[in-house]
C-alpha positions in Angstrom: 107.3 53.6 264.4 109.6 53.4 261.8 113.8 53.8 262.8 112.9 52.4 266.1 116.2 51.5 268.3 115.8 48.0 269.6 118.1 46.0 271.8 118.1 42.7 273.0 119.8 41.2 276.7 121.4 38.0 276.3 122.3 38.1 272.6 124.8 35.2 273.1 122.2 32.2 273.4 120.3 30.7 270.8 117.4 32.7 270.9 119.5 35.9 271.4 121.6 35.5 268.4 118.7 34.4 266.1 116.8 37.5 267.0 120.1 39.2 266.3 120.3 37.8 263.0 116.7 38.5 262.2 116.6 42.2 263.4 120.3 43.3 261.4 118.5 42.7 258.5 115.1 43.8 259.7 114.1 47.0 257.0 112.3 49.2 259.8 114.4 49.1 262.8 117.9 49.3 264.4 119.5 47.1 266.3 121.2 48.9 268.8 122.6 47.4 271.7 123.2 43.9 272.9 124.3 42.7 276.3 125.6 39.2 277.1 127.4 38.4 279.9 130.0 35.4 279.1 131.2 37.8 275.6 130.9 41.2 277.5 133.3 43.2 275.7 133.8 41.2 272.0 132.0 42.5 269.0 129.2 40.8 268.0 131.0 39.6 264.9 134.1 37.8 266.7 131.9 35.8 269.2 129.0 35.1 266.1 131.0 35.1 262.2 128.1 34.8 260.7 127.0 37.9 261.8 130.7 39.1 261.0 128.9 42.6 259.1 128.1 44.0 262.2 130.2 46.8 264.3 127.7 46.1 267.2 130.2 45.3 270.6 128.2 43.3 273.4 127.7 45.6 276.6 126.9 44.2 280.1 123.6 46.9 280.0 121.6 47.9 277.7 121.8 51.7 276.0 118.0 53.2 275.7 116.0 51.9 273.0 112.7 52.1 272.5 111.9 47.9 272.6 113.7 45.1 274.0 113.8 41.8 273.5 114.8 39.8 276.7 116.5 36.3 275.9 117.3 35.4 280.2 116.2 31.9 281.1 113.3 31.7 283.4 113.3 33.4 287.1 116.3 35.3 285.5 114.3 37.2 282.4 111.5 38.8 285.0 114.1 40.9 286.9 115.0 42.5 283.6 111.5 42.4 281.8 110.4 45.0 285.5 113.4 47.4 285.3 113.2 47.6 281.3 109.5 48.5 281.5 109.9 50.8 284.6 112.3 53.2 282.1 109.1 53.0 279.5 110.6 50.5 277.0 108.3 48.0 275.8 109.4 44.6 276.0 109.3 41.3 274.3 110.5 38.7 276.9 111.0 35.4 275.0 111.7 33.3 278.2 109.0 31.7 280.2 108.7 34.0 283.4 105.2 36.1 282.1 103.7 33.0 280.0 101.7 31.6 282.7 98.7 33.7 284.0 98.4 31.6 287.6 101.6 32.5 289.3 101.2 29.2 291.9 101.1 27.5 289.1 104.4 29.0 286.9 106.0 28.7 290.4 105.2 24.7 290.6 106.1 23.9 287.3 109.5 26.2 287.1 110.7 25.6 290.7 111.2 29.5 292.2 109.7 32.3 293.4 108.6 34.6 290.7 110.3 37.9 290.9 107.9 39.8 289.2 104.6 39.1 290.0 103.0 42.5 289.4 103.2 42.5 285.9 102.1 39.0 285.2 98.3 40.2 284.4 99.2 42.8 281.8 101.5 40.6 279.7 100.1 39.4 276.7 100.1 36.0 275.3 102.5 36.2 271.9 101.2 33.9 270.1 99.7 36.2 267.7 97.5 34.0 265.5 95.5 34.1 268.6 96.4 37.3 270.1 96.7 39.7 267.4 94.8 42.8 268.3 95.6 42.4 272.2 99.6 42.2 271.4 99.4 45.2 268.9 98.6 47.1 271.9 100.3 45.6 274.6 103.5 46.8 276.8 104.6 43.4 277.8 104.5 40.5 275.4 105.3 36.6 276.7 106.4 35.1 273.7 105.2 31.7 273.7 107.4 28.6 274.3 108.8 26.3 271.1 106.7 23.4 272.1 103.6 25.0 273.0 103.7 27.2 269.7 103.7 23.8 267.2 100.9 22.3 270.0 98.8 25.3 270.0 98.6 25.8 266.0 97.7 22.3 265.3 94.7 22.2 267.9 93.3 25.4 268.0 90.8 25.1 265.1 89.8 21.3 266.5 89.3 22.8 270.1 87.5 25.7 269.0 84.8 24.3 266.7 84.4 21.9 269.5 85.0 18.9 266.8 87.4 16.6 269.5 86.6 14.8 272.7 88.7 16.6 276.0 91.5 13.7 276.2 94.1 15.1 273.9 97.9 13.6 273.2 100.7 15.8 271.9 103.9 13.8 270.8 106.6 16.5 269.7 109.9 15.6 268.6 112.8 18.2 268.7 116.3 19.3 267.2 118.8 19.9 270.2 119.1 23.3 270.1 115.6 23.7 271.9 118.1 22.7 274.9 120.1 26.2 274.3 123.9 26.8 274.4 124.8 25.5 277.7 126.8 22.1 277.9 124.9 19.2 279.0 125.3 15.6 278.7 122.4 14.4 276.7 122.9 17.1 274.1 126.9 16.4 274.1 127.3 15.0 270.5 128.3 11.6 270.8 124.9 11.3 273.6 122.2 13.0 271.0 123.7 11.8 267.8 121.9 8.6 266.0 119.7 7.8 268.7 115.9 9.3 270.1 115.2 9.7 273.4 111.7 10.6 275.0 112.2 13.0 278.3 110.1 14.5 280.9 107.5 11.6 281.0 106.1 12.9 284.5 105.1 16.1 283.3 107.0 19.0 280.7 106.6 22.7 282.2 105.7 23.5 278.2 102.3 21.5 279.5 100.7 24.1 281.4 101.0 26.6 278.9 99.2 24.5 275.7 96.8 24.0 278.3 96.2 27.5 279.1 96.1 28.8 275.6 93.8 25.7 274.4 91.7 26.4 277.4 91.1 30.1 276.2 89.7 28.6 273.1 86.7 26.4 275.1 86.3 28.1 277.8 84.2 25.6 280.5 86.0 22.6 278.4 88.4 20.6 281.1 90.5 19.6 278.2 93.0 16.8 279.4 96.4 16.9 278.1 99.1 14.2 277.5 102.3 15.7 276.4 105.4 14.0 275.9 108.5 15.9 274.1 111.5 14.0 272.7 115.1 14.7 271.6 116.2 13.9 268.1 119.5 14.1 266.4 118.8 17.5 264.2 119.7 20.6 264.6 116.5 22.8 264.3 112.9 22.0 263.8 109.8 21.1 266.0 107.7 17.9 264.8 104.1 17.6 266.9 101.7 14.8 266.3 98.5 15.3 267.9 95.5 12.9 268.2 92.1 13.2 269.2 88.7 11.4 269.6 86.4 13.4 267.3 83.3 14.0 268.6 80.1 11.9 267.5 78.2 13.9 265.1 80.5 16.8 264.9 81.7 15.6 261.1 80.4 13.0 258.7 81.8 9.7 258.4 84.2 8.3 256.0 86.6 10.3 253.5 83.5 13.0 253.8 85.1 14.0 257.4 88.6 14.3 256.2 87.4 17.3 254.0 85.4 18.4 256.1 88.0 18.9 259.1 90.6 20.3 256.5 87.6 22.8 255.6 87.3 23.7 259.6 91.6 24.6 259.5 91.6 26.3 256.1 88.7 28.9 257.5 90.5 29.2 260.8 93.9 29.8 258.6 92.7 31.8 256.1 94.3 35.3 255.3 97.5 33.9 258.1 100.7 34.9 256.8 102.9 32.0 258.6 100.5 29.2 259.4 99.8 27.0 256.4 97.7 24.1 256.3 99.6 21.4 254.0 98.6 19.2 251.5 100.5 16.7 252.7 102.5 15.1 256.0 105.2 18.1 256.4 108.8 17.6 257.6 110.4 20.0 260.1 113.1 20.9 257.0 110.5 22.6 255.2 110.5 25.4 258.1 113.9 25.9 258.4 115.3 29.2 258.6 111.6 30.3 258.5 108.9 31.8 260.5 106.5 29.5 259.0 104.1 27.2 261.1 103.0 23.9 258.4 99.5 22.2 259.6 98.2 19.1 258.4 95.0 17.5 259.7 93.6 14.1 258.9 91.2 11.7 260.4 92.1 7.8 260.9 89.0 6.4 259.7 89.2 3.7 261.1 89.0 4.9 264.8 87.4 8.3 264.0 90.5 10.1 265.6 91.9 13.4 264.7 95.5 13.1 264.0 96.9 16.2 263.2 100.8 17.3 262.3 102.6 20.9 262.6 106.6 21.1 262.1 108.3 24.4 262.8 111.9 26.1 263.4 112.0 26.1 267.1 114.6 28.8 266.9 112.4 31.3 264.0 108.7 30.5 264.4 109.6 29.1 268.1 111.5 31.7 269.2 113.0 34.6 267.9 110.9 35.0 264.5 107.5 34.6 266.5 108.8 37.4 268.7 110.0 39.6 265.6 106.4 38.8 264.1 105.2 40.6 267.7 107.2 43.6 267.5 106.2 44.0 264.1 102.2 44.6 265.4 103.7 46.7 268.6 106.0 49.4 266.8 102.6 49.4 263.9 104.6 47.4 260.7 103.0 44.7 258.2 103.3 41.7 260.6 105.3 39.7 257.8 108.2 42.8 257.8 111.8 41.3 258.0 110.2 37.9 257.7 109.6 36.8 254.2 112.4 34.2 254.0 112.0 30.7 252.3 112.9 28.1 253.8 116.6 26.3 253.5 115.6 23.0 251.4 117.6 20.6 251.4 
């Protein structure tokens, strides 16, 4: 559908303006209208100068296009996901409101009522490294969450061959801007800066989702799930750490399983335009700016656990680049279009 109008509501948060930044640039479609409702009124340019090239002004609603990306926090985005598709647009929403297939469950972990139950079934899981065909054709697409989308690369060829026992641990450090643009004290500079922090030790609402998309992978599996997030002092970038008891039997012992289990991701991987399985331990800066998901899986031979590490942008491949790699397969483009970038290294 090439020359589609797009639009996205809520260009002035992190998310918002990173899909803004993407899509101005983007060879096959055009970004139309923006909403945002602290810069209502300003040009898109003023509020954002890096974006300074564009004559886009922020509206309070959205013109017609013919997909939107929604960029509302949760119990806000679902409201707007329902009235966008009851005009016939097609919708990314990349906030958390249609991620979760059990609503009981989405409302337990996110505290309110959904708004929108009714569409919850159709959405479609974004994460399209799993979900290719079914978002090509989908309506509604959940884009996945920034810590479930480094979780859920790193395990999925581990959890589908069946190599690693059920009890799984995800350790995922994170730049501040996973916290968004709103002012809070433990992202205020002199709080975040030079020091780690671990958070939401009694349970992250990222946690039902890896589990949900793991799950889908090992279906009768009652995979068990540790997950414990933590703030760094950096800017952008996702670093997970997962570990795993291998299975007895499932690969030979010694350096014999390390190949083998790099084998098992490479296959999985093959032919993916933005997961890559490393060489070598990655860091989170060489995804910056990119929509690229870096894998490495090794065995501790000395236990016989998996340990395997994915870095991301929690902003590109986390958020608005994962969503752009969606809309790609929707409106019927090369799923790399308008994201080819390298990463920013240093």
């Amino acid at each position: 559908m090439a020359g589609a109008a797009v639009g996205i509501v809520n260009v002035t948060g992190y998310i918002g303006v990173e899909l803004a930044r993407l899509l101005l640039e983007h060879p096959e479609v055009r970004l139309v209208s923006i909403t945002g409702r602290s810069a209502a009124g300003k040009r898109l340019g003023d509020v954002f100068p890096h974006l300074a090239g564009s004559d886009l002004t922020i509206e309070t609603e959205l013109a017609p296009v013919d997909l939107a990306f929604v960029a509302l926090p949760h119990g806000e985005s679902a409201a707007a996901v329902a009235a966008l598709l009851e005009r016939g647009v097609r919708v990314v929403d990349v906030g958390a409101d249609f991620r979760l297939k059990d609503v009981a469950e989405y409302e337990k972990w996110y505290r309110v009522t959904h708004p929108a139950p009714e569409y919850v079934a159709e959405a479609v899981y974004g994460l399209v490294e799993l979900n290719r065909e079914q978002v090509a054709g989908a309506r509604l697409v959940a884009s996945p969450g920034c810590y479930p989308t480094g979780a859920v690369l790193a395990l999925a060829p581990a959890v589908k061959a069946g190599l690693v026992e059920p009890d799984i641990v995800v350790d995922s450090k994170s730049g501040v801007s996973g916290a968004g643009r709103t002012l809070t004290l433990p992202t205020h500079y002199a709080e975040a800066n030079e020091t780690i922090s671990a958070y939401a030790l009694d349970g992250h609402r990222h946690l039902p989702e890896m589990l949900q998309a793991l799950r889908g992978l090992a279906p009768g599996t009652e995979l068990s799930l540790t997950f414990v997030p933590h703030l760094t002092p950096m800017t952008r970038g996702i670093l997970t750490s997962c570990y795993a008891k291998l299975k007895d039997g499932k690969v030979s012992a010694g350096e014999r399983a390390r190949e083998e289990v790099t084998g098992v991701y490479r296959d999985f991987y093959r032919g993916e335009r933005f997961v890559r399985v490393a060489a070598t331990s990655p860091q989170t800066g060489q995804t910056r700016g990119t929509n690229l998901c870096l894998v490495y899986p090794t065995v501790d031979l000395r236990t016989g656990r998996l340990i395997v590490v994915s870095c991301i942008d929690n902003l590109v491949k986390g958020g608005a680049g994962q969503a752009v790699q969606a809309m790609n397969l929707m409106l019927g483009f090369p799923e790399e279009t308008g994201l080819k970038s390298a990463a920013v290294f240093p």
